[in-house]
N, C-alpha and C positions, 0 to 999 in steps of 0.2 A: 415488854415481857414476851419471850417468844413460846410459840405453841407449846413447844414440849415439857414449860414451867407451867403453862395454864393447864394441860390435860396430862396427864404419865403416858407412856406409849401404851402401858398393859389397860389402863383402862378403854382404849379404843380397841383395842382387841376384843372387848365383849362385849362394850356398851356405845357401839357405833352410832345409833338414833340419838343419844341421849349428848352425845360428845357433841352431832350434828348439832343439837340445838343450841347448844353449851356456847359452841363457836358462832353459830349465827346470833346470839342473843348480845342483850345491850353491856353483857360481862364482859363476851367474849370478843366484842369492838371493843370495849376499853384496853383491852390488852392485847390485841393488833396496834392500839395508837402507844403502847408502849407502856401503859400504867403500871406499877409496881403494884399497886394495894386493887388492881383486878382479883375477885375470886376465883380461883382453881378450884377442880374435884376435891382438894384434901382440904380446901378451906371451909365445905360446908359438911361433909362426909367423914369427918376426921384421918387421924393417921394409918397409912395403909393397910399397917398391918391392923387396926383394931375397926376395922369399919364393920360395921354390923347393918342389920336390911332396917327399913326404916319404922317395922312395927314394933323394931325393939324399945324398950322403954330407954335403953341407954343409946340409943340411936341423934346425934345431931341434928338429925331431919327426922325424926319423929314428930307426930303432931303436936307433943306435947311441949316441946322442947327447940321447935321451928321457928318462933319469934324471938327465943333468945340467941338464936343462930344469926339469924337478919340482924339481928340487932347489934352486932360482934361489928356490923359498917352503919348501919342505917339510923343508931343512936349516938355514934359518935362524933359530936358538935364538930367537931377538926376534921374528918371525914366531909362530913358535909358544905361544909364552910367550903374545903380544898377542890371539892368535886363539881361545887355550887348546885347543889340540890336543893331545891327550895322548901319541899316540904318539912317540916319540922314534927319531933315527935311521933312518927308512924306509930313506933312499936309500941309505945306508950300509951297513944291512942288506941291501938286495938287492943292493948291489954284490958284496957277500960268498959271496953265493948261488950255488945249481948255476946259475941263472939269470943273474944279474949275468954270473958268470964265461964262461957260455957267448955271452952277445952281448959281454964285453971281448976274445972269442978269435975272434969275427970271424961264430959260427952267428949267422944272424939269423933262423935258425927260432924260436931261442929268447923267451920271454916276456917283456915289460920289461911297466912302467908300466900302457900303454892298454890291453895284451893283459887285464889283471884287471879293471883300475879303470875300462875307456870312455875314449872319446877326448875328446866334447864332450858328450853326456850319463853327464856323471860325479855319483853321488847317493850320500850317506851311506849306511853299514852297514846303519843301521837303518831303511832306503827299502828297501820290497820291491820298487822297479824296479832297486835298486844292483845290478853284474855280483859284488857281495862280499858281501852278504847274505846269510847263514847259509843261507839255505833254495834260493840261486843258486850257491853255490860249488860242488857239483858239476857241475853245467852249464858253469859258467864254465872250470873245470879240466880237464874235458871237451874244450873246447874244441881243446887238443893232445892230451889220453892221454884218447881214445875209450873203448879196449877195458877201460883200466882202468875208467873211470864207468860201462860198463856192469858191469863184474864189481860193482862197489860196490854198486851199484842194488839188484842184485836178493839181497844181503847184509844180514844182520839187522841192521847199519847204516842203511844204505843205504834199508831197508823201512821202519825206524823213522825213518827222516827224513821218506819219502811220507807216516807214519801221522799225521805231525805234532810228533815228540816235538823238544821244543828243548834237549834234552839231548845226543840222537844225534852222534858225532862226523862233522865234514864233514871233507873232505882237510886244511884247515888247523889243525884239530884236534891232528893226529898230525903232520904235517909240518911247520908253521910255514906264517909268511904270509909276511914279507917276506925273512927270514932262513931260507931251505929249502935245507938243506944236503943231501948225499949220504950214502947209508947208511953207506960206508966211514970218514965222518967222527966223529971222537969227540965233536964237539958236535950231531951230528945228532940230532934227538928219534927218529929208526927207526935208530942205530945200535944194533948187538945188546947192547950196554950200557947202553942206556937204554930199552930197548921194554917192559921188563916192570916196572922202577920207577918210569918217569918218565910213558912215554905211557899204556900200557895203564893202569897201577896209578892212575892219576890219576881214572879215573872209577869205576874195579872197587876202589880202596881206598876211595872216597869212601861214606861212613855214609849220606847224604841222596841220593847218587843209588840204590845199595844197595836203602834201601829204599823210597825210589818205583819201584822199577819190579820189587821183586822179587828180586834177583839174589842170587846166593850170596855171601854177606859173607866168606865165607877166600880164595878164590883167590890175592889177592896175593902173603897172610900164608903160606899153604902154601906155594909157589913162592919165596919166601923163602927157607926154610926146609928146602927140598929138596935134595938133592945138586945139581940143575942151577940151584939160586938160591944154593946156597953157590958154586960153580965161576962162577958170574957176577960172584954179588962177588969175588972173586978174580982178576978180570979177565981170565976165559976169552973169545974172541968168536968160539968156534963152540960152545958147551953150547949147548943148545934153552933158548929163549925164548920166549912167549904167542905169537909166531906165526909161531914151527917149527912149532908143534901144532896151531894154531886156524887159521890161513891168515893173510894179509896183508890184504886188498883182500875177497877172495872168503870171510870168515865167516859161517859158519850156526851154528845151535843143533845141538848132538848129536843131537835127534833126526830130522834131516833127513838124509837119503840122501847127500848132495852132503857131508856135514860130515866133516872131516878128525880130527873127534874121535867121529864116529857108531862104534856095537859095530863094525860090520863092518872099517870102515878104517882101524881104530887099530893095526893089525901094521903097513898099509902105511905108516902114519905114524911111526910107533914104528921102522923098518925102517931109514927114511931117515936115521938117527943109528947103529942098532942091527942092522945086515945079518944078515940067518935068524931076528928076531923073528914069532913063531909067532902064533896065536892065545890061545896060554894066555900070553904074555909081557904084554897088557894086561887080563889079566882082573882085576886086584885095584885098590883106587884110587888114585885118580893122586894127586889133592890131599888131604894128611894132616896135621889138624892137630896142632901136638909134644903137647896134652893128650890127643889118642885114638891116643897110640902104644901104648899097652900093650891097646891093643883090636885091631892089628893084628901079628896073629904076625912077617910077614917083615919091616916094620917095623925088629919090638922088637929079632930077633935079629941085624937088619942093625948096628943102633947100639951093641948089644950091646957 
């Protein structure tokens, strides 16, 4: 496809930053290598003559009206089959979403499409200019929930993502990408039925993250295994789960002052389940694996 099908000459006339990106983006390499069903300005903007700015409500790229534009390539099976795009169902998925749902009910604060992905400089995952790049996804998420990205930040998360590690989880990690449901939901990956086997347990069971970086290889197993992992599987959804105890957003290591599992603040923590727990109520340990029960007295005589 050459330049002058993918952008009109007059739209570079006015919209030179936007053209730039248009052409740097992963569109505008598809049609340098010659693609036919690359999108142009008239493919997401409509026909010249009727283009309208994007807070119109009949606008293409309106927010309200932006996933069914994506979706004109990004839901069509032979599109993507042809392109070999792996992911399946984006737009589907987010229609399903806290997000989807909250711009089909009219919030247009909420997130669509450009808000992740860029409008016209839009770059694959694995472009460290993409706004979804592993190592941008907080920033990008950021983008509306501030105060969370900073509690994240400075979270042994969060610190492990600054340090470099590409293991670290980013918000899309725990949350999902396209399909980011509400905790209250039973298909949410942070509903409290799934935070400690699905999300957490995902990198804390995993044997090769374990032991690259160190970490204690029972936790899951314990929590299992506990009264609050037994009442979980049993489809309790208020037992405490990895983050009644550890925090959500805001995790430290125990030995840090701020840590909701540090000596000092494990009453207060312990409290919030267990109202008039003392100090001597978290003195013995928390995670016990079933082989060193009989090395722990109230344990033994608990199972007794």
């Amino acid at each position: 496809m050459p330049a002058a099908a993918l952008v009109p000459e007059l739209c570079d006339q006015c919209h030179s930053d936007e053209v730039k990106g248009l052409l740097s983006s992963v569109h505008g390499q598809a049609a340098k290598r010659g693609d036919p069903q690359a999108p142009t300005c008239l493919s997401c903007h409509g026909p010249v003559h009727n283009i309208v700015t994007a807070q119109d409500a009949a606008s293409p790229v309106a927010k309200q009206n932006l996933p069914n534009t994506c979706a004109s390539c990004h839901s069509n099976a032979a599109f993507l089959a042809k392109h070999q795009i792996p992911f399946a169902h984006p737009v589907e998925m987010y229609e399903s979403s806290v997000h989807g749902r909250a711009i089909a009910a009219g919030n247009l604060n909420a997130a669509t499409c450009s808000d992740c992905h860029g409008s016209h400089a839009i770059y694959e995952a694995r472009d460290s200019r993409s706004k979804i790049n592993h190592w941008n996804i907080p920033s990008t998420c950021g983008g509306c929930h501030a105060q969370i990205a900073k509690t994240y930040a400075a979270s042994i998360h969060g610190l492990a993502i600054a340090h470099g590690s590409t293991d670290a989880p980013v918000c899309t990690d725990c949350h999902g990408e396209h399909v980011i449901l509400a905790p209250s939901q039973p298909n949410s990956t942070v509903n409290p039925a799934n935070v400690s086997t699905v999300t957490c347990g995902r990198c804390h069971g995993n044997a090769t993250l374990v032991a690259r970086y160190n970490l204690p290889s029972d936790r899951v197993p314990t929590y299992a295994d506990s009264y609050h992992g037994l009442a979980a599987r049993e489809g309790s959804q208020t037992v405490a789960n990895c983050a009644s105890c550890h925090g959500v957003h805001d995790i430290f290591p125990s030995s840090d002052p701020r840590s909701t599992i540090n000596a000092a603040n494990l009453a207060h923590t312990c409290g919030a389940c267990h109202p008039g727990a003392g100090k001597t109520f978290a003195i013995g340990r928390v995670h016990v694996l079933p082989a060193s029960v009989a090395e722990v007295p109230a344990v033994r005589i608990i199972r007794g």
